[in-house]
Backbone as XML, in Angstrom:
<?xml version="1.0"?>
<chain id="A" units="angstrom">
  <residue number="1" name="UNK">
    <atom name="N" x="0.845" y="-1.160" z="0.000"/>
    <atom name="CA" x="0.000" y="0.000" z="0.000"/>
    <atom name="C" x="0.898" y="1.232" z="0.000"/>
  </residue>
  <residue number="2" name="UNK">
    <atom name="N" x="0.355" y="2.365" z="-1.064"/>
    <atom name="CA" x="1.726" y="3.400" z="-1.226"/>
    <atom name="C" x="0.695" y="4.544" z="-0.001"/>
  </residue>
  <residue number="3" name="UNK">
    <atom name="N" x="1.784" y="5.694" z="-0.551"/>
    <atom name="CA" x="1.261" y="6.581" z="0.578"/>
    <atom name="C" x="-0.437" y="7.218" z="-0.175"/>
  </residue>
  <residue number="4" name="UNK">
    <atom name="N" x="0.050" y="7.237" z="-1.221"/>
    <atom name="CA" x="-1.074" y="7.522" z="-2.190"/>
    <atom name="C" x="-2.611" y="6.685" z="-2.148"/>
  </residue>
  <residue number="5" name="UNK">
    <atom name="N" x="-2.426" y="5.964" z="-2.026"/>
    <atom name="CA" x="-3.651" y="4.745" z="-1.526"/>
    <atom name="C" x="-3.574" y="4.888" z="-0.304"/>
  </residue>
  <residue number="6" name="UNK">
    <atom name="N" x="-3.200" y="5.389" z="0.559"/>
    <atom name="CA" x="-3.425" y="5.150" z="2.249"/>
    <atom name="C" x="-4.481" y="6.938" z="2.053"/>
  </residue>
  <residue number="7" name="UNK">
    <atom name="N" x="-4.219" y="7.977" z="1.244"/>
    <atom name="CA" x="-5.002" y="9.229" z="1.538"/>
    <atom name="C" x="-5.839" y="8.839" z="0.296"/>
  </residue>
  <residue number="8" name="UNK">
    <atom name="N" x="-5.908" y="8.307" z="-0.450"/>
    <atom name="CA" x="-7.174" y="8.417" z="-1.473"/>
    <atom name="C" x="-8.375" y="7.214" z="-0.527"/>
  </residue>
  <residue number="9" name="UNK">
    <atom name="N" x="-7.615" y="5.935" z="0.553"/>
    <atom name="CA" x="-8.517" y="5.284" z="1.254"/>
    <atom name="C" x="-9.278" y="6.050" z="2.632"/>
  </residue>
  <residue number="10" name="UNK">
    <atom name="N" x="-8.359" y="7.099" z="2.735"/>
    <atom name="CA" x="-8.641" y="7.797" z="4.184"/>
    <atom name="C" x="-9.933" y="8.905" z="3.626"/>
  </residue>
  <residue number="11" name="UNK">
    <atom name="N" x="-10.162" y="9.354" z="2.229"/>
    <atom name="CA" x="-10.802" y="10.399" z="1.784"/>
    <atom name="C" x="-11.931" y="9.196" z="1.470"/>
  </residue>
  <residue number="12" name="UNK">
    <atom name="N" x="-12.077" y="8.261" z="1.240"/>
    <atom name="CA" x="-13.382" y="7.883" z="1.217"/>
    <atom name="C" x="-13.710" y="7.224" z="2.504"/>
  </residue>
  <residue number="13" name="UNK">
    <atom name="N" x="-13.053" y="7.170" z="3.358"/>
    <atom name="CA" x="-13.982" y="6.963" z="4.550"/>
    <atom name="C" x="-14.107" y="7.924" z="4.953"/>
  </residue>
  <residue number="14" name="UNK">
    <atom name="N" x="-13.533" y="9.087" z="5.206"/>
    <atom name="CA" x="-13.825" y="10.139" z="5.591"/>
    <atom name="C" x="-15.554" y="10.505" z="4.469"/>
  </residue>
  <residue number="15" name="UNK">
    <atom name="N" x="-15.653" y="10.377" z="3.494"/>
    <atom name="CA" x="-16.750" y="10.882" z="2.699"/>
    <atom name="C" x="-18.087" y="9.952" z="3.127"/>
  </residue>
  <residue number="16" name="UNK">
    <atom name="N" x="-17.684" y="8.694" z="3.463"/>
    <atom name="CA" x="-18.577" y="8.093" z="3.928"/>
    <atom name="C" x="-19.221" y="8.124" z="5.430"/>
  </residue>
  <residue number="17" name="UNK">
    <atom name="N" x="-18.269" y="8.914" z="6.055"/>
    <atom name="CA" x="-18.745" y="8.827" z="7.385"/>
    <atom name="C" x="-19.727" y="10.280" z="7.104"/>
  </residue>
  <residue number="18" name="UNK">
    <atom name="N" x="-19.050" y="11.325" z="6.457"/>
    <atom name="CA" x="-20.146" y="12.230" z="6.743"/>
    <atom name="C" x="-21.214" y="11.904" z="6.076"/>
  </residue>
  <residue number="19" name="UNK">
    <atom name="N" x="-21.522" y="11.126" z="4.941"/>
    <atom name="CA" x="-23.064" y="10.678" z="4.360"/>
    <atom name="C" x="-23.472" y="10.149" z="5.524"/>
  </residue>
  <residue number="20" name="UNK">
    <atom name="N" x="-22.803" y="9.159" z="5.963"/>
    <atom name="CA" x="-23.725" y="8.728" z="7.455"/>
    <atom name="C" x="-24.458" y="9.511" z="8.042"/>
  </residue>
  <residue number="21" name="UNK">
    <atom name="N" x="-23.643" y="10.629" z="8.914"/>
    <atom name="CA" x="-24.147" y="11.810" z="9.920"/>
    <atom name="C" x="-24.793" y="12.191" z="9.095"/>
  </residue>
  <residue number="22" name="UNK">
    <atom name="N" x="-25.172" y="12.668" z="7.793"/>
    <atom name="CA" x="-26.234" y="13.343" z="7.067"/>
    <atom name="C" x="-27.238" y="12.665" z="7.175"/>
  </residue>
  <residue number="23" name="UNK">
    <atom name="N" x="-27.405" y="11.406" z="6.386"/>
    <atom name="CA" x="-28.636" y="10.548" z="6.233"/>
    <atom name="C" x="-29.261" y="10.240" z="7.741"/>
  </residue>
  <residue number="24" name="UNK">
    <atom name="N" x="-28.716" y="10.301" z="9.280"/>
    <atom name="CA" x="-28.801" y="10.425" z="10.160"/>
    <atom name="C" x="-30.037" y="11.730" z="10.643"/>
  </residue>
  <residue number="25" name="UNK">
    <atom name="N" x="-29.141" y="13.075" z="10.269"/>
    <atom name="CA" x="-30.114" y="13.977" z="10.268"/>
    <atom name="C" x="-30.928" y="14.341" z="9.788"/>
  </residue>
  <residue number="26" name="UNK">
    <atom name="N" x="-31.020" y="13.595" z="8.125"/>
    <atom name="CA" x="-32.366" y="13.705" z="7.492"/>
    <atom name="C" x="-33.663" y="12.845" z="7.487"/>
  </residue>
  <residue number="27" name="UNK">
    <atom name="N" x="-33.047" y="12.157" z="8.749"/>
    <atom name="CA" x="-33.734" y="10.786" z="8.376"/>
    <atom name="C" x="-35.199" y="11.160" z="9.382"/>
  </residue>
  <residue number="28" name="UNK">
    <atom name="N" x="-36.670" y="10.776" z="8.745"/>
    <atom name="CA" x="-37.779" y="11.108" z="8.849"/>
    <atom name="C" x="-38.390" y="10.715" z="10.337"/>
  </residue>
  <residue number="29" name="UNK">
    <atom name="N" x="-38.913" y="11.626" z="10.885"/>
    <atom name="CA" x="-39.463" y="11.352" z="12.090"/>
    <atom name="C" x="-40.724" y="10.467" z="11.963"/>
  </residue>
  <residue number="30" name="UNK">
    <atom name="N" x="-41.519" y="9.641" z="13.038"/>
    <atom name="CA" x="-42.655" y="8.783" z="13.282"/>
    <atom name="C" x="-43.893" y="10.123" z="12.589"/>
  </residue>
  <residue number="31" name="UNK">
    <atom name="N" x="-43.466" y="11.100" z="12.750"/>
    <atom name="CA" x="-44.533" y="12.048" z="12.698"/>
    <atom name="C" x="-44.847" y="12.497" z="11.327"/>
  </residue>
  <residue number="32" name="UNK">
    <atom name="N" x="-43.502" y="12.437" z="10.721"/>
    <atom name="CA" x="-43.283" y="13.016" z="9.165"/>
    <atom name="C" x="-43.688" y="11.974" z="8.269"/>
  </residue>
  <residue number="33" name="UNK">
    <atom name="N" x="-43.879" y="10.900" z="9.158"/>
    <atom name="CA" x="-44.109" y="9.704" z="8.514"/>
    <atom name="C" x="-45.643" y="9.388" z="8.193"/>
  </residue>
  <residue number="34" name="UNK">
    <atom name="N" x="-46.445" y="9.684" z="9.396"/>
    <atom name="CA" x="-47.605" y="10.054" z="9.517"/>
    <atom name="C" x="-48.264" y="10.658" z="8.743"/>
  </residue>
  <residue number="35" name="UNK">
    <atom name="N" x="-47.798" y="11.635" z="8.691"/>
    <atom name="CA" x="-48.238" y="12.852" z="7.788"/>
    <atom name="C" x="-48.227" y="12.541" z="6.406"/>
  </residue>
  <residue number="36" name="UNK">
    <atom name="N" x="-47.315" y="12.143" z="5.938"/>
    <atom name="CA" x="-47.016" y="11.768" z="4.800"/>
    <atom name="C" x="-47.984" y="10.861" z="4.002"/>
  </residue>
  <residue number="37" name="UNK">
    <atom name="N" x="-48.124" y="9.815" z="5.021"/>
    <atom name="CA" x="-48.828" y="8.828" z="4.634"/>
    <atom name="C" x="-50.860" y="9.309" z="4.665"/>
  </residue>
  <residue number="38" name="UNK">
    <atom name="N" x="-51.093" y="9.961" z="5.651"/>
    <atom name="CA" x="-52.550" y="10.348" z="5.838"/>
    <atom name="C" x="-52.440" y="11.483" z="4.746"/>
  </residue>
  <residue number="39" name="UNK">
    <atom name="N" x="-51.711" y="12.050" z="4.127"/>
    <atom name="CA" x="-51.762" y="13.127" z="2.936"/>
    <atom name="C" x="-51.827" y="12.103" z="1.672"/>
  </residue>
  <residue number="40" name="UNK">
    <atom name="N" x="-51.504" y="11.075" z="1.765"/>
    <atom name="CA" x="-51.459" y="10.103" z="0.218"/>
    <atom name="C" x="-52.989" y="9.622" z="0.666"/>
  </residue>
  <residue number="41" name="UNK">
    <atom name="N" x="-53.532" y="9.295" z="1.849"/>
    <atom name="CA" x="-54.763" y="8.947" z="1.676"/>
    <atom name="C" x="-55.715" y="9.958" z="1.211"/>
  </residue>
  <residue number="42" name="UNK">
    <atom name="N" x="-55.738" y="10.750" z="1.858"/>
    <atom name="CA" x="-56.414" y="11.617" z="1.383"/>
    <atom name="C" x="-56.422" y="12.293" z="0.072"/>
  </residue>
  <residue number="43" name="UNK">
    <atom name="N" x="-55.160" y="12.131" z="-0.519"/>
    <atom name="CA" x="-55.251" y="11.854" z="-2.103"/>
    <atom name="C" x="-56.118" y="11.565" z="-2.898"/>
  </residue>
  <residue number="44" name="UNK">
    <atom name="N" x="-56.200" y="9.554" z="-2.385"/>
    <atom name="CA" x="-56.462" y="8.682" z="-2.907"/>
    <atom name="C" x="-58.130" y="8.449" z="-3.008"/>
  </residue>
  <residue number="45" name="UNK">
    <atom name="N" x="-58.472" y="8.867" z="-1.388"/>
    <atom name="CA" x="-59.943" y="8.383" z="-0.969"/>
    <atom name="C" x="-60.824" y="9.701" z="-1.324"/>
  </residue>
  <residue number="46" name="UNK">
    <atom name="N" x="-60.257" y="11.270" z="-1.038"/>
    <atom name="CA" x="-61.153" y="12.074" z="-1.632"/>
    <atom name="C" x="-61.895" y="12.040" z="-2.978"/>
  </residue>
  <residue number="47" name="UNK">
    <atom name="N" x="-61.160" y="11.748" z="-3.975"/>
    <atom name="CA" x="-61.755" y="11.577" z="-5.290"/>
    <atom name="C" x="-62.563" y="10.279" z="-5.622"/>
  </residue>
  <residue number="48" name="UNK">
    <atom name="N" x="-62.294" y="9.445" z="-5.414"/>
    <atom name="CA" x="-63.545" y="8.692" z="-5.079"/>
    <atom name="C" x="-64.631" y="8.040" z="-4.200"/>
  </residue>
  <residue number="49" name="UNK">
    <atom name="N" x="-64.303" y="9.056" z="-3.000"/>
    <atom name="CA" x="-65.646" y="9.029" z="-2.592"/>
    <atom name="C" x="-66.540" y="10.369" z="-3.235"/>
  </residue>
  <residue number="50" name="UNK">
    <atom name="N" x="-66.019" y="11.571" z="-3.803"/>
    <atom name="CA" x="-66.947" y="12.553" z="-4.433"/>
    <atom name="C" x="-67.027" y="12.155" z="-5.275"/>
  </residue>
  <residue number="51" name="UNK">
    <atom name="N" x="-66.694" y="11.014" z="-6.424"/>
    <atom name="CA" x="-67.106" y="10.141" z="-7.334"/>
    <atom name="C" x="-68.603" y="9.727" z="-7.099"/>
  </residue>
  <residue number="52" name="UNK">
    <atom name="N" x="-68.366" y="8.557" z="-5.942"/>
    <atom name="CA" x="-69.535" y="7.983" z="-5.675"/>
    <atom name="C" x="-70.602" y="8.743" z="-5.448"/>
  </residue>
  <residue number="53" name="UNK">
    <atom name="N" x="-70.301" y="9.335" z="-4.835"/>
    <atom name="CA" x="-71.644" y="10.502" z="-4.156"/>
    <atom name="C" x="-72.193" y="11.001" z="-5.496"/>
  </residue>
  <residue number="54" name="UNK">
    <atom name="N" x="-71.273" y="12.013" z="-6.158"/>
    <atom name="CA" x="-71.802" y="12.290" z="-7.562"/>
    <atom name="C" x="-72.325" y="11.367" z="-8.104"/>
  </residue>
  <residue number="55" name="UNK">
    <atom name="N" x="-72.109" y="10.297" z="-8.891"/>
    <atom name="CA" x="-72.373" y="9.514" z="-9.331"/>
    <atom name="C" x="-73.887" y="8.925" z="-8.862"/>
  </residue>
  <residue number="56" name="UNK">
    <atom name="N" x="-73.990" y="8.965" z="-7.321"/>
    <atom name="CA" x="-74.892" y="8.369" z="-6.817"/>
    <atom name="C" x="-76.633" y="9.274" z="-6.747"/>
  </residue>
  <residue number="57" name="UNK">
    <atom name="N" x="-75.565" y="10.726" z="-6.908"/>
    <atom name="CA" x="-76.832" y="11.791" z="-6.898"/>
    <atom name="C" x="-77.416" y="11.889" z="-8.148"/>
  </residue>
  <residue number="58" name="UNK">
    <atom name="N" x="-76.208" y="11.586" z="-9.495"/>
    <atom name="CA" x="-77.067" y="11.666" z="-10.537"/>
    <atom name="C" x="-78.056" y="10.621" z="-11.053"/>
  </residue>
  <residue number="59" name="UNK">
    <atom name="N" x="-77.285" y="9.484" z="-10.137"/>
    <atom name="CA" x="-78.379" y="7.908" z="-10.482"/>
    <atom name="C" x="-79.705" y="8.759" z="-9.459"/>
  </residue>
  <residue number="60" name="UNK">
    <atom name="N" x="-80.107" y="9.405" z="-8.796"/>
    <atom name="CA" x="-80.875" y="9.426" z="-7.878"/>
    <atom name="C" x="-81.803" y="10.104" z="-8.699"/>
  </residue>
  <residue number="61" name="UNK">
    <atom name="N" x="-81.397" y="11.313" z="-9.824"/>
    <atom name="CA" x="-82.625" y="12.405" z="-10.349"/>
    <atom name="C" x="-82.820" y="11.506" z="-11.129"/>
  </residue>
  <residue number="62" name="UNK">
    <atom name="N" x="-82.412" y="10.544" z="-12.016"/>
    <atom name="CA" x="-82.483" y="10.300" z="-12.831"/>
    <atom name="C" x="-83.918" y="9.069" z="-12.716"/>
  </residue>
  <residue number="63" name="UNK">
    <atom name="N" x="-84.675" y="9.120" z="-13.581"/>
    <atom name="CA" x="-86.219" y="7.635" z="-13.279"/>
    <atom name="C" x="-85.350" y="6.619" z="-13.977"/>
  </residue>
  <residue number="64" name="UNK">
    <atom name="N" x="-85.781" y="5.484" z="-13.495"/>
    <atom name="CA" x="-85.268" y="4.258" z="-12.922"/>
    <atom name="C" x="-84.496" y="3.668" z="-12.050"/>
  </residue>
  <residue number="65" name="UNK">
    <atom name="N" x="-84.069" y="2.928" z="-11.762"/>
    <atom name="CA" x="-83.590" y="1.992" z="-10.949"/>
    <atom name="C" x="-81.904" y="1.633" z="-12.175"/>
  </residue>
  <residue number="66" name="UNK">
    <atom name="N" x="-80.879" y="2.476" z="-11.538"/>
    <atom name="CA" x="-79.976" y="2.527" z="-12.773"/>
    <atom name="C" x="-78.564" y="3.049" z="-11.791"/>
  </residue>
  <residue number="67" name="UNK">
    <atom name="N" x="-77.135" y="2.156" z="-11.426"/>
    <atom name="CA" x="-76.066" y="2.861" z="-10.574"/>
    <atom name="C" x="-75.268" y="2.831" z="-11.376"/>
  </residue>
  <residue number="68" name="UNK">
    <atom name="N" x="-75.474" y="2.958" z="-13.052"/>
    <atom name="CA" x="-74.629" y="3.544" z="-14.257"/>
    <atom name="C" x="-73.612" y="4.577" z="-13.742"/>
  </residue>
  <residue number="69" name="UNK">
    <atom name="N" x="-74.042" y="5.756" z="-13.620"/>
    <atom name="CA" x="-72.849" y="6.783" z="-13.168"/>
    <atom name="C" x="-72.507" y="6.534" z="-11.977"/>
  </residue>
  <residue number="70" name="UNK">
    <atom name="N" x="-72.714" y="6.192" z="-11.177"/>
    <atom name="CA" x="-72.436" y="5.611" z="-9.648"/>
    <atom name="C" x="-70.987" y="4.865" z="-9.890"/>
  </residue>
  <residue number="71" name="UNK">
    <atom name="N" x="-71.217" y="4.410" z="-10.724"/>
    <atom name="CA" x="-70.026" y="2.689" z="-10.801"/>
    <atom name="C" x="-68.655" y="3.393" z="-12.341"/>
  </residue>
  <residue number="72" name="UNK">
    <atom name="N" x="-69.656" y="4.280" z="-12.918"/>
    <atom name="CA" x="-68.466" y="5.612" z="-13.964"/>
    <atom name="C" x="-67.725" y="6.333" z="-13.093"/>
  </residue>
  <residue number="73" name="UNK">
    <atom name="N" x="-68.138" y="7.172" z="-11.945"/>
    <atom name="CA" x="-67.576" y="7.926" z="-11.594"/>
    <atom name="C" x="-66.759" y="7.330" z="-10.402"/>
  </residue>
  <residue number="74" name="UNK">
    <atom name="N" x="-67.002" y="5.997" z="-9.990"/>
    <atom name="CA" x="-66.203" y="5.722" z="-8.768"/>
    <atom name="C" x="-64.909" y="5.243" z="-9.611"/>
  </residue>
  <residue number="75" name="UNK">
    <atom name="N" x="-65.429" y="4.347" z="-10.820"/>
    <atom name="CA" x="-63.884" y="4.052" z="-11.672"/>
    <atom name="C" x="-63.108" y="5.229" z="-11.794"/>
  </residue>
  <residue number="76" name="UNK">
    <atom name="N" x="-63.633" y="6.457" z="-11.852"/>
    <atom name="CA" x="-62.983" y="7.467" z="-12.699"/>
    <atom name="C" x="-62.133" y="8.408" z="-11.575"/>
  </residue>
  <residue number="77" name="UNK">
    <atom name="N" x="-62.975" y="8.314" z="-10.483"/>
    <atom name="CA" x="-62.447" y="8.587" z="-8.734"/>
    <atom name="C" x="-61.381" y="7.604" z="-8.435"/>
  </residue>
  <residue number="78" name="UNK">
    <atom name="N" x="-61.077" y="6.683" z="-9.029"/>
    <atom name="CA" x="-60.109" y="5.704" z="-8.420"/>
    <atom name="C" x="-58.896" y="5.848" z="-9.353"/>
  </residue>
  <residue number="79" name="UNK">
    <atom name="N" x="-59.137" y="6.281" z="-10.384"/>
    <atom name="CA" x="-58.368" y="6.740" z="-11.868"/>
    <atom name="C" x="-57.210" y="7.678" z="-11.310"/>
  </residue>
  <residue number="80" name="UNK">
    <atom name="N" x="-58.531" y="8.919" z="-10.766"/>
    <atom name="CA" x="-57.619" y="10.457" z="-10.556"/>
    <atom name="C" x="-56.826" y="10.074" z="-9.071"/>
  </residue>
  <residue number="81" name="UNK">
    <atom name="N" x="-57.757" y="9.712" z="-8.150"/>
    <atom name="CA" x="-56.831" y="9.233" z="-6.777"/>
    <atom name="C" x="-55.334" y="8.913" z="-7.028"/>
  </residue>
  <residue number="82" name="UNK">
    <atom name="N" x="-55.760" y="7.794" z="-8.268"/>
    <atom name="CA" x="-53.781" y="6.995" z="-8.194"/>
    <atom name="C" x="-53.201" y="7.929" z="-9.234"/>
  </residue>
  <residue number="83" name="UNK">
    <atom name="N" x="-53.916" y="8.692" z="-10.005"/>
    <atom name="CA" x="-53.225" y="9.940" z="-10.452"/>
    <atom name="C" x="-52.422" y="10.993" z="-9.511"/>
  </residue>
  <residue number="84" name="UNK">
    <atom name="N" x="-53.320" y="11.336" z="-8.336"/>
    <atom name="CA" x="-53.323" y="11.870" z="-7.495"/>
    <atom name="C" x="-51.962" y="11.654" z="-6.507"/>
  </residue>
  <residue number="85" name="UNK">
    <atom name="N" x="-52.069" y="10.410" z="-6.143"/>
    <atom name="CA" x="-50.858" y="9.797" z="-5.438"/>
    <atom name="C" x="-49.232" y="9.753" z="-6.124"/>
  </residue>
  <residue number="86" name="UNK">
    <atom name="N" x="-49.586" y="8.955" z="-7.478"/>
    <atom name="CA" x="-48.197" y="9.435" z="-8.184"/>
    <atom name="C" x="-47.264" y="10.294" z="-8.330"/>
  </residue>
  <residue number="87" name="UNK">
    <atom name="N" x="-48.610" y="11.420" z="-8.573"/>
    <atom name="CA" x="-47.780" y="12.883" z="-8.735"/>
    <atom name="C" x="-47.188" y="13.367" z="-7.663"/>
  </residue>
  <residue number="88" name="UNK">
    <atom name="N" x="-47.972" y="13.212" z="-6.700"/>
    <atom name="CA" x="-47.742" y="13.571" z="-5.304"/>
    <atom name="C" x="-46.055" y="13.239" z="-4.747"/>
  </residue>
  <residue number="89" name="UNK">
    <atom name="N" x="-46.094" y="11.636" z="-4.990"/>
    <atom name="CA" x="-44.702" y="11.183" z="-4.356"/>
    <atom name="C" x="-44.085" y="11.579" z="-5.544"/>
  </residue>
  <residue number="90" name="UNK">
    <atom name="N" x="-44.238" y="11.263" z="-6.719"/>
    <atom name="CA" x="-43.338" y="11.997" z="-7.474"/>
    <atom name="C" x="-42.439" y="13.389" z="-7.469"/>
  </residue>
  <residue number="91" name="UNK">
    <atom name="N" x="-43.250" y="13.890" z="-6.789"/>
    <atom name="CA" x="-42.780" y="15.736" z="-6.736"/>
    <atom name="C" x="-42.299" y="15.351" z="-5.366"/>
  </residue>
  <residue number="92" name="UNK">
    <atom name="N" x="-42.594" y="14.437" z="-4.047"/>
    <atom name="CA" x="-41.753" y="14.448" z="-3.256"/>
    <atom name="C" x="-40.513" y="13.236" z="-3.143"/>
  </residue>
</chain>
């Protein structure tokens, strides 16, 4: 081992120890975690439950016995939700 390999080995542990202490301090609290996760639900579940509802109010004016848009708009609520979610973690 020359002297040259003893400071090019000492500069990557040295580089690795401070990623350590970093990833250390960035690393996500129980709370951030929380949050995170009840913000992807709410993503996910707002749009199709105002799916259903819509859906369910227009089966309601409508004469007959018919949960056509009921069962359109919950697909289409479940569509934008995981639209919803993607983008979401995507941008974070």
């Amino acid at each position: 081992m020359t002297v040259g390999d003893g400071e090019r080995l000492r500069h990557d542990v040295d580089k690795q120890a401070r990623r350590i202490v970093q990833a250390e301090r960035n690393r996500s609290t129980l709370m951030a975690q929380t949050v995170f996760l009840g913000t992807l639900a709410l993503l996910f579940v707002l749009p199709v439950v105002g799916g259903a509802y819509l859906g369910h109010w227009i089966d309601e004016q409508m004469a007959g016995y018919s949960y056509r848009w009921t069962v359109s708009l919950l697909i289409t609520g479940v569509a934008v939700g995981a639209m919803n979610v993607y983008l979401y973690i995507r941008k974070n």
